[in-house]
mmCIF file of the N, C-alpha and C atoms, coordinates in Angstrom:
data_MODEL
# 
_entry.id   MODEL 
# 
loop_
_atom_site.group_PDB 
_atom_site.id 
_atom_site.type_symbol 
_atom_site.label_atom_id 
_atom_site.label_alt_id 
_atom_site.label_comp_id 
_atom_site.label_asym_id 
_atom_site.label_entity_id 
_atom_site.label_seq_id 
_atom_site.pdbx_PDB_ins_code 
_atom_site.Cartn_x 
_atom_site.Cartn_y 
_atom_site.Cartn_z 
_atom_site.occupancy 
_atom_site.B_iso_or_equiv 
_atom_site.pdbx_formal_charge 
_atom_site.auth_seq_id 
_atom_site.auth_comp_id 
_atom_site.auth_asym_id 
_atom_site.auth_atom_id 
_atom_site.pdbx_PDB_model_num 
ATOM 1   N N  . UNK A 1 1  ? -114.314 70.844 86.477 1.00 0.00 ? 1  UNK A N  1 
ATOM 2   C CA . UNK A 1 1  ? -115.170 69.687 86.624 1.00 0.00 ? 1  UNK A CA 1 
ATOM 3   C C  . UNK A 1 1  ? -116.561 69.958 86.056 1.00 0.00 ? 1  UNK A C  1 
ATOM 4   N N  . UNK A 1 2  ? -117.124 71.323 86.315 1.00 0.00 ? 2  UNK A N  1 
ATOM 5   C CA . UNK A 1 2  ? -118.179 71.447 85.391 1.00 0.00 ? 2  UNK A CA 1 
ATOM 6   C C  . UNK A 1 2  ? -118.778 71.843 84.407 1.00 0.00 ? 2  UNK A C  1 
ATOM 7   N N  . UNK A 1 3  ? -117.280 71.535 83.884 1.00 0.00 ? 3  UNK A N  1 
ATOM 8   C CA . UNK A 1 3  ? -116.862 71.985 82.146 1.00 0.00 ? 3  UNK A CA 1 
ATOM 9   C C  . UNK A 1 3  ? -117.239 70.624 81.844 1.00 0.00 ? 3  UNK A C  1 
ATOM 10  N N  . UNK A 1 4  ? -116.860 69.410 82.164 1.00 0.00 ? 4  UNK A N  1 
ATOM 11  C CA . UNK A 1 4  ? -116.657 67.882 81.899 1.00 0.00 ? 4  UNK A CA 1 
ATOM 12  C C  . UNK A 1 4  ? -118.283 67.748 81.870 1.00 0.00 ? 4  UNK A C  1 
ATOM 13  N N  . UNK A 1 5  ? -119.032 67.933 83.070 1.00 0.00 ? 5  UNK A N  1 
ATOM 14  C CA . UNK A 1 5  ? -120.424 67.624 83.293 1.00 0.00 ? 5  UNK A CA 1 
ATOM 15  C C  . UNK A 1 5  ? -121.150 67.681 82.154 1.00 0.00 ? 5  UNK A C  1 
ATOM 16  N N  . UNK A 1 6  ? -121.041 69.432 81.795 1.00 0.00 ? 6  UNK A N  1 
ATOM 17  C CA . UNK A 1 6  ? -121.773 69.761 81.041 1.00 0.00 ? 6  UNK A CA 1 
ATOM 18  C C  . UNK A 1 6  ? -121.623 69.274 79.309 1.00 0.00 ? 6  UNK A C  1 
ATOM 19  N N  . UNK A 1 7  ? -120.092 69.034 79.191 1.00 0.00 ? 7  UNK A N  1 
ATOM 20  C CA . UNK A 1 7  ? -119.871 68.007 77.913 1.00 0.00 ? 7  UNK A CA 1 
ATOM 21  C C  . UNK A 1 7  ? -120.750 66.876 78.162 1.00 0.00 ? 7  UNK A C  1 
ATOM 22  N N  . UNK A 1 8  ? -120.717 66.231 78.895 1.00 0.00 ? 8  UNK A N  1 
ATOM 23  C CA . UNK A 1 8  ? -121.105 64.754 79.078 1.00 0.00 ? 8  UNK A CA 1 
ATOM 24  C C  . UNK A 1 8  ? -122.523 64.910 78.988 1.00 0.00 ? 8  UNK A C  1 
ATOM 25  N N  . UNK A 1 9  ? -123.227 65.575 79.206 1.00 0.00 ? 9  UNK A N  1 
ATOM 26  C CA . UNK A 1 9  ? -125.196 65.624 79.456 1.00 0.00 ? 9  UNK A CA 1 
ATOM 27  C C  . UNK A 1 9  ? -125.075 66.425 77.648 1.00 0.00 ? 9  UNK A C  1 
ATOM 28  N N  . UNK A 1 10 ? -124.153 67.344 76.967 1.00 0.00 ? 10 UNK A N  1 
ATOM 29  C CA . UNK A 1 10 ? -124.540 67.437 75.719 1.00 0.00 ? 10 UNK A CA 1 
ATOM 30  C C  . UNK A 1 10 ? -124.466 66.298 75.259 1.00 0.00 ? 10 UNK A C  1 
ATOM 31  N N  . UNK A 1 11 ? -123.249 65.684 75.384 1.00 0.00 ? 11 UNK A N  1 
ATOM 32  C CA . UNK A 1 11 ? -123.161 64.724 74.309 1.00 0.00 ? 11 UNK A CA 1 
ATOM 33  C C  . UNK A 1 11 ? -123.678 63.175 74.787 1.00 0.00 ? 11 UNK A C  1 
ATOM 34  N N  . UNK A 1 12 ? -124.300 63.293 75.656 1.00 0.00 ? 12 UNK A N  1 
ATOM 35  C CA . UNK A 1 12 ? -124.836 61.917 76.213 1.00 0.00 ? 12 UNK A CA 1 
ATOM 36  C C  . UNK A 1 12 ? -126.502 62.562 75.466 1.00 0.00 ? 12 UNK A C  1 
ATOM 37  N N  . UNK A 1 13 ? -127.067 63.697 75.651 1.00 0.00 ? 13 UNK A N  1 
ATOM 38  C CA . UNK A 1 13 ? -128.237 63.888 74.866 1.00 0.00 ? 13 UNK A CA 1 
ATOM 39  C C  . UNK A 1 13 ? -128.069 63.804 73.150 1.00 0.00 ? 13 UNK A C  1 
ATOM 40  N N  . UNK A 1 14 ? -127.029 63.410 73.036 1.00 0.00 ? 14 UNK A N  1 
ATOM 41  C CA . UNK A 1 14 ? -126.550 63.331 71.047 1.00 0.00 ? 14 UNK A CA 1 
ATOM 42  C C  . UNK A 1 14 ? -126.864 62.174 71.139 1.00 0.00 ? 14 UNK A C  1 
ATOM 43  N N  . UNK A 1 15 ? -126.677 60.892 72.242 1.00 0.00 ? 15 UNK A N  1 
ATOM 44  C CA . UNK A 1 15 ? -127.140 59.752 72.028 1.00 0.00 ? 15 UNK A CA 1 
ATOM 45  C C  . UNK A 1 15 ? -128.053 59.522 72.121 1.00 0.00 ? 15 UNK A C  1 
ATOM 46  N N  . UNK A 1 16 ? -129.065 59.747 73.563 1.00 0.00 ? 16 UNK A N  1 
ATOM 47  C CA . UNK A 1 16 ? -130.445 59.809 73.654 1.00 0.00 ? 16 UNK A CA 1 
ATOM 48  C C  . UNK A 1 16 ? -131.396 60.130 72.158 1.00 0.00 ? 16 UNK A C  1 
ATOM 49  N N  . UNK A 1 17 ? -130.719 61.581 71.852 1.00 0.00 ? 17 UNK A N  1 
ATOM 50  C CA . UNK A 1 17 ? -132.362 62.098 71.386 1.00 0.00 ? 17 UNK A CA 1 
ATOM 51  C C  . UNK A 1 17 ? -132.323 61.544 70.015 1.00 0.00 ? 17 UNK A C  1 
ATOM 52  N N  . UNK A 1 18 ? -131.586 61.047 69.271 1.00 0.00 ? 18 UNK A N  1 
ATOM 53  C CA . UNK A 1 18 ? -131.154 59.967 68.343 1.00 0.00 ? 18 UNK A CA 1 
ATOM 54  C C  . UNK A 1 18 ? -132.489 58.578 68.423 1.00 0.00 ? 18 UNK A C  1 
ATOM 55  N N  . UNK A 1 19 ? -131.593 58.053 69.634 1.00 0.00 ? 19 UNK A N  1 
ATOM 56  C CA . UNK A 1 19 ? -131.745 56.347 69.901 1.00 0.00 ? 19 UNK A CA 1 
ATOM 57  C C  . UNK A 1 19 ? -133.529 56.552 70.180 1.00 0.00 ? 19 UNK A C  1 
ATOM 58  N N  . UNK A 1 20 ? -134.289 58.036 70.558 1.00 0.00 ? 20 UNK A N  1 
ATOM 59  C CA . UNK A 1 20 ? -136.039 57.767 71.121 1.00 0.00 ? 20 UNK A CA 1 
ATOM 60  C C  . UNK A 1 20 ? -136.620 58.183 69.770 1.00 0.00 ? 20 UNK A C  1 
ATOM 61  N N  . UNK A 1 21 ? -135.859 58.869 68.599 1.00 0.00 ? 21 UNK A N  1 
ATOM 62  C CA . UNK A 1 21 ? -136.660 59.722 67.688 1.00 0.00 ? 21 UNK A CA 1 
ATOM 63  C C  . UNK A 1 21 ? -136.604 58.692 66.586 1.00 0.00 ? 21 UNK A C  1 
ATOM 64  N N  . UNK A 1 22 ? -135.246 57.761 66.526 1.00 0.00 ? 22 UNK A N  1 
ATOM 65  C CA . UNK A 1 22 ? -135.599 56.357 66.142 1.00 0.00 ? 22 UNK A CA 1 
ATOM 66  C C  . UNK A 1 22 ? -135.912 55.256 66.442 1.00 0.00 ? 22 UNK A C  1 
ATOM 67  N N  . UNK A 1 23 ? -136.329 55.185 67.604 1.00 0.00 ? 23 UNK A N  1 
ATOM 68  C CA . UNK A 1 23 ? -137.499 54.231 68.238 1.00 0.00 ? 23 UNK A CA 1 
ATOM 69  C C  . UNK A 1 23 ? -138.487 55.014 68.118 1.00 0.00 ? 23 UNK A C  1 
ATOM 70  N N  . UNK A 1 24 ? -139.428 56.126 67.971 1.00 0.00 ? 24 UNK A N  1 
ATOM 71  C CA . UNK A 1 24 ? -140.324 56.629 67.576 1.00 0.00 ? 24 UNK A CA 1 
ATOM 72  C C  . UNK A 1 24 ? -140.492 56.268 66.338 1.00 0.00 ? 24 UNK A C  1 
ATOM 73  N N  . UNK A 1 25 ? -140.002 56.314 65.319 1.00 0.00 ? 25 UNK A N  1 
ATOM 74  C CA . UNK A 1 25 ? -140.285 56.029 64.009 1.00 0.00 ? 25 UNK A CA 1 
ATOM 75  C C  . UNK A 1 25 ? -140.682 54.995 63.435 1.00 0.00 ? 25 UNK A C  1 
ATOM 76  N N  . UNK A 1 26 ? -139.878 53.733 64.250 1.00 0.00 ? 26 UNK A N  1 
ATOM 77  C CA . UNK A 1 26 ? -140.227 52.726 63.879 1.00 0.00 ? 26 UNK A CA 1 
ATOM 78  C C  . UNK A 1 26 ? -141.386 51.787 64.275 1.00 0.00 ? 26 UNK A C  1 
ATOM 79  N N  . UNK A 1 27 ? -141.380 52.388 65.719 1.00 0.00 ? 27 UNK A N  1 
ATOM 80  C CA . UNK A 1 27 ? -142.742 52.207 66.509 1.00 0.00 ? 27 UNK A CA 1 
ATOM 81  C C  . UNK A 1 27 ? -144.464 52.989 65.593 1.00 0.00 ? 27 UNK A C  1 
ATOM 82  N N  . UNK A 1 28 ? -144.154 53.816 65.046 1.00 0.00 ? 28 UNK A N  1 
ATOM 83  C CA . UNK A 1 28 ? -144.871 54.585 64.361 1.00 0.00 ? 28 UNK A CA 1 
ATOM 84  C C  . UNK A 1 28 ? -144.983 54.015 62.987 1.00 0.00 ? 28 UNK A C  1 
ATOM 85  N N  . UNK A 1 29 ? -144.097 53.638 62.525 1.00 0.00 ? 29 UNK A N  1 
ATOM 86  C CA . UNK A 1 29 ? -144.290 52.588 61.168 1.00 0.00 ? 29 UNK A CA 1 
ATOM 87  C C  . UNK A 1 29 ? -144.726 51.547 60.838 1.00 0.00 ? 29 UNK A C  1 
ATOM 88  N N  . UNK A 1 30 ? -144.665 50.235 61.954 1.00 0.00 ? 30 UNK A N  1 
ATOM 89  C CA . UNK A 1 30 ? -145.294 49.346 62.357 1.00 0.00 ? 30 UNK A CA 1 
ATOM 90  C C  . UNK A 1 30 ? -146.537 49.752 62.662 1.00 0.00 ? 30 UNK A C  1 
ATOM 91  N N  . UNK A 1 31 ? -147.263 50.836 63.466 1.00 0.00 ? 31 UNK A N  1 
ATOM 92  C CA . UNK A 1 31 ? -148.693 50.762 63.683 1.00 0.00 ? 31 UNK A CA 1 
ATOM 93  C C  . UNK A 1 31 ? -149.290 51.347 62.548 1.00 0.00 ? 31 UNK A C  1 
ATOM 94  N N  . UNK A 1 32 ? -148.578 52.407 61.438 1.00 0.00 ? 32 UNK A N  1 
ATOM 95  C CA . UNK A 1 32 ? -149.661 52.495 60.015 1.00 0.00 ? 32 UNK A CA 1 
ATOM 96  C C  . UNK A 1 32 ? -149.545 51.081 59.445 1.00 0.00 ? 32 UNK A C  1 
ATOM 97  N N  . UNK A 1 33 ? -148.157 50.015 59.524 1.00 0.00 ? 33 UNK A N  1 
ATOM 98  C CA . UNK A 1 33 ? -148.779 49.117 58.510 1.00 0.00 ? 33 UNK A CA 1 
ATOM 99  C C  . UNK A 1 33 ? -149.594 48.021 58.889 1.00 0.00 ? 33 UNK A C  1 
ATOM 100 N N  . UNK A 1 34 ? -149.806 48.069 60.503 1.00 0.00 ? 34 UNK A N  1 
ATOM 101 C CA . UNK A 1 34 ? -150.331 46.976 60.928 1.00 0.00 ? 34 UNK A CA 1 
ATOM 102 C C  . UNK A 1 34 ? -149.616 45.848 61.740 1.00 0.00 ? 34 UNK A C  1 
ATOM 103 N N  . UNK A 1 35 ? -150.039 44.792 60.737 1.00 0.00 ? 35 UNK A N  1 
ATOM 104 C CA . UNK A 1 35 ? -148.673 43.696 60.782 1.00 0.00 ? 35 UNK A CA 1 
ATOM 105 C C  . UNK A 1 35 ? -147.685 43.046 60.142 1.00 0.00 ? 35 UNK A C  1 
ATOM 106 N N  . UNK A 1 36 ? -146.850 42.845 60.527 1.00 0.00 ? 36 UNK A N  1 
ATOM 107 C CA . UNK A 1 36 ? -145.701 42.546 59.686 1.00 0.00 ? 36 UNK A CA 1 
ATOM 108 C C  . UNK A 1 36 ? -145.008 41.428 59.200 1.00 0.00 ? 36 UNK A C  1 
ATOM 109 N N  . UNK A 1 37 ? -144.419 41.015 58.245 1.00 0.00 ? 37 UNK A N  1 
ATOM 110 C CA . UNK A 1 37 ? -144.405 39.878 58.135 1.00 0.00 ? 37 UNK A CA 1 
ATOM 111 C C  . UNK A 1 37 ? -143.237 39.176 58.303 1.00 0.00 ? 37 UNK A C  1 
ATOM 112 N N  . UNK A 1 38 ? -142.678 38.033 58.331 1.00 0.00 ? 38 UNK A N  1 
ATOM 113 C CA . UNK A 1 38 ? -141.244 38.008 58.849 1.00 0.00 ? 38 UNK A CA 1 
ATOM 114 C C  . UNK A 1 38 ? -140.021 38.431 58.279 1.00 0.00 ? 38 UNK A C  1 
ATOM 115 N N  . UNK A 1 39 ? -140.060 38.771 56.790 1.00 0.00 ? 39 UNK A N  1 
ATOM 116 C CA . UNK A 1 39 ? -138.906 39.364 56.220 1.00 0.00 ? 39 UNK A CA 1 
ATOM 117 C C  . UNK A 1 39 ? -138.806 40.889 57.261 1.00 0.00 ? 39 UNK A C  1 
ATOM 118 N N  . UNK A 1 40 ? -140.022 41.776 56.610 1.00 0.00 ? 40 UNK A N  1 
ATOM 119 C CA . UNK A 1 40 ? -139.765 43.014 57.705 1.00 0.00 ? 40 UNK A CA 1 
ATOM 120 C C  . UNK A 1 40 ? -139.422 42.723 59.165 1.00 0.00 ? 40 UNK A C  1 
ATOM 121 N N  . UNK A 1 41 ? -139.954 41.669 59.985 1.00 0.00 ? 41 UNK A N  1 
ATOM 122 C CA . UNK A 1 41 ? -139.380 41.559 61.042 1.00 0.00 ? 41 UNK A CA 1 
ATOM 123 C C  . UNK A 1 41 ? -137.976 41.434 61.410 1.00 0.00 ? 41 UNK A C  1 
ATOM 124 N N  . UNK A 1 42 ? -137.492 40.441 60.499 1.00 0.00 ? 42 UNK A N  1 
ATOM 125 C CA . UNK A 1 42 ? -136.043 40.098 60.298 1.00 0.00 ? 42 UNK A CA 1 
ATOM 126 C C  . UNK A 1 42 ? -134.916 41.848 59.891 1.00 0.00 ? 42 UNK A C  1 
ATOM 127 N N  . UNK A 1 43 ? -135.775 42.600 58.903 1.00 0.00 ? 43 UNK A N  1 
ATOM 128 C CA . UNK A 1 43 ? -135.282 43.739 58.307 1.00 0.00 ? 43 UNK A CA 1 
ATOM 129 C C  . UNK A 1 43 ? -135.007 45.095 59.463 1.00 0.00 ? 43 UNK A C  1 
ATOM 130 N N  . UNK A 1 44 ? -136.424 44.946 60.306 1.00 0.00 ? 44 UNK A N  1 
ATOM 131 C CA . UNK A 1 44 ? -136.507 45.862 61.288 1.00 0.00 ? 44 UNK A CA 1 
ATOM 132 C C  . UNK A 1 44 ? -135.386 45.488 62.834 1.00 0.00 ? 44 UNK A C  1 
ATOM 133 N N  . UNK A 1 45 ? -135.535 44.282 62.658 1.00 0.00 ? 45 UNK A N  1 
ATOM 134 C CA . UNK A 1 45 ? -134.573 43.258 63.983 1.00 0.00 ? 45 UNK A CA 1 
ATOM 135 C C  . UNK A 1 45 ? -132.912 44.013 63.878 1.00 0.00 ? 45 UNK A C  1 
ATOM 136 N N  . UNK A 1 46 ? -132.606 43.483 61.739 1.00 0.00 ? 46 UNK A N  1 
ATOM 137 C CA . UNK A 1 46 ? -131.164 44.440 61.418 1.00 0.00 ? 46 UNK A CA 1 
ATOM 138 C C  . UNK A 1 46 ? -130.768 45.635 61.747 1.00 0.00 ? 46 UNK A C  1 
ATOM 139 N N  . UNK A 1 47 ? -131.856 46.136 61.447 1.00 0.00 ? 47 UNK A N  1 
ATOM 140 C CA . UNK A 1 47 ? -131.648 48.140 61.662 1.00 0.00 ? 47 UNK A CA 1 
ATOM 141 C C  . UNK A 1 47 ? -131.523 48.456 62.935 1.00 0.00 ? 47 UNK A C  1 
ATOM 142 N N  . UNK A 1 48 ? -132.553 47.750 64.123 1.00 0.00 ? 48 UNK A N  1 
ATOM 143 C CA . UNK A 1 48 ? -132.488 47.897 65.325 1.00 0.00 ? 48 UNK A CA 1 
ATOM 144 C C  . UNK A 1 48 ? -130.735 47.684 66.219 1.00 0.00 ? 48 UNK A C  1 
ATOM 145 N N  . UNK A 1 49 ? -130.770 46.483 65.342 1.00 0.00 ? 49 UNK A N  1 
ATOM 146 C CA . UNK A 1 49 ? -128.945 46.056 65.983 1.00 0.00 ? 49 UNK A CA 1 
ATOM 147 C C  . UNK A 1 49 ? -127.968 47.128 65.180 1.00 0.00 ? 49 UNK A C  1 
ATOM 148 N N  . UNK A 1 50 ? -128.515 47.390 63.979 1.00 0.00 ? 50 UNK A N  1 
ATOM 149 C CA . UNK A 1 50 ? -127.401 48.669 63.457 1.00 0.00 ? 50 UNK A CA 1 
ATOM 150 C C  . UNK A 1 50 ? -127.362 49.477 64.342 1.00 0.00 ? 50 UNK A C  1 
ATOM 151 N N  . UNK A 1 51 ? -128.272 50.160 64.816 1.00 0.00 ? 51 UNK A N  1 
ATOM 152 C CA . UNK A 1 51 ? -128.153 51.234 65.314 1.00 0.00 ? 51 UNK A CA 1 
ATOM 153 C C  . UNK A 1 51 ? -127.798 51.298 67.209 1.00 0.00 ? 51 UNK A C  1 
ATOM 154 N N  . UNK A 1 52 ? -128.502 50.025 67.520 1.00 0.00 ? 52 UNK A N  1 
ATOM 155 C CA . UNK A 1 52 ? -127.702 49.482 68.822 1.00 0.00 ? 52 UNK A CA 1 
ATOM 156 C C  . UNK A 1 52 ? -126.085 49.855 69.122 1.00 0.00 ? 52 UNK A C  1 
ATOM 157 N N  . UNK A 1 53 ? -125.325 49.211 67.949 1.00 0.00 ? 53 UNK A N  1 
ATOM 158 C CA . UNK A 1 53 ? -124.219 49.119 67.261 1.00 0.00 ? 53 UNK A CA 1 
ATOM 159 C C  . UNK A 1 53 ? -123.338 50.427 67.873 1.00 0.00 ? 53 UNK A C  1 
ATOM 160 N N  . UNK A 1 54 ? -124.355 51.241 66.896 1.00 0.00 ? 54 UNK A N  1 
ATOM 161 C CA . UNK A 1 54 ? -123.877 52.618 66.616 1.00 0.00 ? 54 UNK A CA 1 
ATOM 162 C C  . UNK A 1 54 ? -123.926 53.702 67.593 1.00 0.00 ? 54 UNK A C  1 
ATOM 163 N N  . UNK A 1 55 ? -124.787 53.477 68.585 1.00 0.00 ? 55 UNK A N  1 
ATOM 164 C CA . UNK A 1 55 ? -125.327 53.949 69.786 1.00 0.00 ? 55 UNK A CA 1 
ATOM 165 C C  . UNK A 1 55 ? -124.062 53.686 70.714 1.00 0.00 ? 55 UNK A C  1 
ATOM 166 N N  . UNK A 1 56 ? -123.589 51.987 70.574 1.00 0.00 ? 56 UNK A N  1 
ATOM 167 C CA . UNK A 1 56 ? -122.200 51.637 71.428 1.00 0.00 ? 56 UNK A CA 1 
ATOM 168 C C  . UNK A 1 56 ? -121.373 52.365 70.818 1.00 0.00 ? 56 UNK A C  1 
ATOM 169 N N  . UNK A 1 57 ? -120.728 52.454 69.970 1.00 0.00 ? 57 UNK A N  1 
ATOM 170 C CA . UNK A 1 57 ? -119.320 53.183 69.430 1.00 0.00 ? 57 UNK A CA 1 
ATOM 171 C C  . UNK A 1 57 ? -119.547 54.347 69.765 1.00 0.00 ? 57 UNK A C  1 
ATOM 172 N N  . UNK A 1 58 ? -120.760 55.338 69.564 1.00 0.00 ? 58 UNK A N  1 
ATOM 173 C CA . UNK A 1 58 ? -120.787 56.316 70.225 1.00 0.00 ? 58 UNK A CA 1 
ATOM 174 C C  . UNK A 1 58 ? -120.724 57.154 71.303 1.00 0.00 ? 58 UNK A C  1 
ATOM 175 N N  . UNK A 1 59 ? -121.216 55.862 72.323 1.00 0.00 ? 59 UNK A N  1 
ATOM 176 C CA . UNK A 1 59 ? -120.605 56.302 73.716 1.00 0.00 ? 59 UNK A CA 1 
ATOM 177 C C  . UNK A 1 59 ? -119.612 56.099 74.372 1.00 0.00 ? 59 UNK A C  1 
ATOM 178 N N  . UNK A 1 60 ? -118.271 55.238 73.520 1.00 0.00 ? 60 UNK A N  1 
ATOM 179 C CA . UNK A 1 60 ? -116.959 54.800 73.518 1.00 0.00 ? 60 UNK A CA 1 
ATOM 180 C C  . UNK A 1 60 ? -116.712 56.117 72.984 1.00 0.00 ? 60 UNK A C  1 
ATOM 181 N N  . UNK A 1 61 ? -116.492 56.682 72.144 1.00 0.00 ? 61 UNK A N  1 
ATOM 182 C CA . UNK A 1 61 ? -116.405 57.924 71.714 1.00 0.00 ? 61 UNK A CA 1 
ATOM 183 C C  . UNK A 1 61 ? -116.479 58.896 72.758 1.00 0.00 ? 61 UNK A C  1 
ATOM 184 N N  . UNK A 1 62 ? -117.928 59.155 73.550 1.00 0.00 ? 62 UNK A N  1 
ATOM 185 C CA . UNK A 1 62 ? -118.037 60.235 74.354 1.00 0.00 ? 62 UNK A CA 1 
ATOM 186 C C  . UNK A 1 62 ? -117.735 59.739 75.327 1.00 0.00 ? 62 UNK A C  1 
ATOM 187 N N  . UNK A 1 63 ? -116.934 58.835 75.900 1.00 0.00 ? 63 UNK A N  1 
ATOM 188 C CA . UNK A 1 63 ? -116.237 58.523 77.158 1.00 0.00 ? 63 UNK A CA 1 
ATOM 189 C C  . UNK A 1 63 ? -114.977 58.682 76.850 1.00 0.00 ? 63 UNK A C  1 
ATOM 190 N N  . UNK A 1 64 ? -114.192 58.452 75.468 1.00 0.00 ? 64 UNK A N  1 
ATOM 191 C CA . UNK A 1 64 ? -112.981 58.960 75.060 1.00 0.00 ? 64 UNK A CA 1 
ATOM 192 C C  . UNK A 1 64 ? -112.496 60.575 75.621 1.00 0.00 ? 64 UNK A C  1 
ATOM 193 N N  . UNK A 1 65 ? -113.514 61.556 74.679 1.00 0.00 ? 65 UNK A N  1 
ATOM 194 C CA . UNK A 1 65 ? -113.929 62.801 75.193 1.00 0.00 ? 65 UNK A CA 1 
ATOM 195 C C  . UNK A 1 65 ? -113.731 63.329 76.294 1.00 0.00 ? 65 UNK A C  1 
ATOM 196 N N  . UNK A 1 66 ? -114.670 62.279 77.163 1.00 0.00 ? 66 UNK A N  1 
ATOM 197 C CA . UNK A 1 66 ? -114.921 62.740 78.620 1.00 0.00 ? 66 UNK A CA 1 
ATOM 198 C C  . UNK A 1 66 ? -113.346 62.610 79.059 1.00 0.00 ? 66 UNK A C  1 
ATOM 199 N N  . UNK A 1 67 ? -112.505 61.856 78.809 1.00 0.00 ? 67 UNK A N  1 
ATOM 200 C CA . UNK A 1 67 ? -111.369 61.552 79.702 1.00 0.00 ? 67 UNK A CA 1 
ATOM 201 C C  . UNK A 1 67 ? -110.670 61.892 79.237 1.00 0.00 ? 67 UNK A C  1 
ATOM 202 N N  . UNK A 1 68 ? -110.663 62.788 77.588 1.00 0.00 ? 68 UNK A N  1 
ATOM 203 C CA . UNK A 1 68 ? -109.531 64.087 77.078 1.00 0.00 ? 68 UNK A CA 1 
ATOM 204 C C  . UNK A 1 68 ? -109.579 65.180 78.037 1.00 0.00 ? 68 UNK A C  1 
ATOM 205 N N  . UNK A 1 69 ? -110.719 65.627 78.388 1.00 0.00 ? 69 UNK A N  1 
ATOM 206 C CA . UNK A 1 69 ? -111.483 66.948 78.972 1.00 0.00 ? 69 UNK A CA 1 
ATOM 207 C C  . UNK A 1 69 ? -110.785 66.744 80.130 1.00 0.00 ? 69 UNK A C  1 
ATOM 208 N N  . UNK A 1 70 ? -110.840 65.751 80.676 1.00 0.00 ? 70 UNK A N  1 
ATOM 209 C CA . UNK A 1 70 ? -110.311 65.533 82.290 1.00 0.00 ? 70 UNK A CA 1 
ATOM 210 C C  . UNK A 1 70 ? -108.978 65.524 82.693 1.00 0.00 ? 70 UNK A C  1 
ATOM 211 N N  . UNK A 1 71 ? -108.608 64.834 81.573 1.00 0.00 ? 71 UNK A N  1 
ATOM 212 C CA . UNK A 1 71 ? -107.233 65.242 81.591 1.00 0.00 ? 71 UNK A CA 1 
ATOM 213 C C  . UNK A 1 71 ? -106.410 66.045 81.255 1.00 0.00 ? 71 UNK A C  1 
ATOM 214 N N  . UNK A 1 72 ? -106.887 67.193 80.378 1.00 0.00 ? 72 UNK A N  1 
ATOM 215 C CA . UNK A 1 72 ? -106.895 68.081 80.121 1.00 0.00 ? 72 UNK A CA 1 
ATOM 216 C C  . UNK A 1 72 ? -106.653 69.230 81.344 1.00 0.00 ? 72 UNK A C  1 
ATOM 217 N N  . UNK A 1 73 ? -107.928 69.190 82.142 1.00 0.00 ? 73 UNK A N  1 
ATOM 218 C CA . UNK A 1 73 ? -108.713 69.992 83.586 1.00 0.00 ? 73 UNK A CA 1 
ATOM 219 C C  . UNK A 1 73 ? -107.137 69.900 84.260 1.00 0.00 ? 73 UNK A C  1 
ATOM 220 N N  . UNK A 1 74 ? -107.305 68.329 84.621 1.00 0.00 ? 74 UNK A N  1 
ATOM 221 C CA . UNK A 1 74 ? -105.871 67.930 85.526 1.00 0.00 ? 74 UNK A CA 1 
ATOM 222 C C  . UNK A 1 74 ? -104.635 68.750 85.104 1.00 0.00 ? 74 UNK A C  1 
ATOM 223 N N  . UNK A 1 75 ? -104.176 68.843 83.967 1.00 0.00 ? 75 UNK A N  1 
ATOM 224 C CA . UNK A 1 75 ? -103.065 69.318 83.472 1.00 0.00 ? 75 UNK A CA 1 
ATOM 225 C C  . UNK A 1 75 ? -103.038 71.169 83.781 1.00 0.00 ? 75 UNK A C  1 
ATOM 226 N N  . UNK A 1 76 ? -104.224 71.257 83.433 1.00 0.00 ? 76 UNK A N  1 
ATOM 227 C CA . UNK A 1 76 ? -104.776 73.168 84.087 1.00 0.00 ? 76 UNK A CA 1 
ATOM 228 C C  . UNK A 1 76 ? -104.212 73.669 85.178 1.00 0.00 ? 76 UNK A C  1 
ATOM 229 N N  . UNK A 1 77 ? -104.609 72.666 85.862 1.00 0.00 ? 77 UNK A N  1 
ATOM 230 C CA . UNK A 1 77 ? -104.747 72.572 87.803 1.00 0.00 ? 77 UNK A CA 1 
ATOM 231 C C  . UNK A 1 77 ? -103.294 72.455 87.926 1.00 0.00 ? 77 UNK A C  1 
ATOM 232 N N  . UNK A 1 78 ? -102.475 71.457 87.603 1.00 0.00 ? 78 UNK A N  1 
ATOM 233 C CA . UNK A 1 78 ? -101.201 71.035 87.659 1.00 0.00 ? 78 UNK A CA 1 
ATOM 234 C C  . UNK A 1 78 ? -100.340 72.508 87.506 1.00 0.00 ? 78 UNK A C  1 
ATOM 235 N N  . UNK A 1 79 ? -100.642 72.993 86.213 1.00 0.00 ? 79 UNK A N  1 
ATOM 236 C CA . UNK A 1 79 ? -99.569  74.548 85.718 1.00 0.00 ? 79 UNK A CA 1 
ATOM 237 C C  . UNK A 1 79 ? -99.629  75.788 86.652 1.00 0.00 ? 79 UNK A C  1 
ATOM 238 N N  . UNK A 1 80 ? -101.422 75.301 87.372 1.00 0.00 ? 80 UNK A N  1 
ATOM 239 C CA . UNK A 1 80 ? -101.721 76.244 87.574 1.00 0.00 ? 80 UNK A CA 1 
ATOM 240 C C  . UNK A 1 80 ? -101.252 76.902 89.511 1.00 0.00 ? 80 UNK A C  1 
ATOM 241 N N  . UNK A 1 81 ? -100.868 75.639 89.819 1.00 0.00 ? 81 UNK A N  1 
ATOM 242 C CA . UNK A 1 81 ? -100.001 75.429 91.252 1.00 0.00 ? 81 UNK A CA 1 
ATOM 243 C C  . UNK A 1 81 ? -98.676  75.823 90.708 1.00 0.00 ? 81 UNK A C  1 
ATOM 244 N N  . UNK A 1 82 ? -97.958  75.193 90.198 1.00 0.00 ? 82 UNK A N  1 
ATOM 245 C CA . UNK A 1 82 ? -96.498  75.829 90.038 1.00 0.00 ? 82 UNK A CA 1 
ATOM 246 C C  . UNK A 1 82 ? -96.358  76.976 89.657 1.00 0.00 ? 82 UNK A C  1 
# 
């Protein structure tokens, strides 16, 4: 079980430190240029939902993972009684 944990806090920090270092950037890009105008708004709105997007499939992914690992564990435990 705290084989599973410790997968899950790596790979839940693969999503995090991603999803703040690109909200840092963009937050940081907007204040050198100022203000923006509505194409970039519209442009920055896209990228934001891309990566929203991508953030979801990714943690469908590491919940996939999580419930190989577990079932996996289970199957351990199982051999490991008989």
């Amino acid at each position: 079980m705290k084989e599973a944990l410790i997968v899950a806090i790596v790979f839940g920090s693969f999503v995090l430190i991603p999803a703040v270092i690109g909200g840092t950037i963009v937050i940081s890009i907007k204040l050198l240029r100022g203000g923006a105008s509505r194409k970039d708004q519209a442009e920055d709105s896209k990228i934001i939902q891309e990566i929203y997007q991508g953030l979801g499939r990714m943690e469908e992914r590491v919940e996939a993972l999580e419930t190989i690992l577990l079932d996996r564990e289970k199957g351990d435990r199982h051999h490991e009684k008989l």
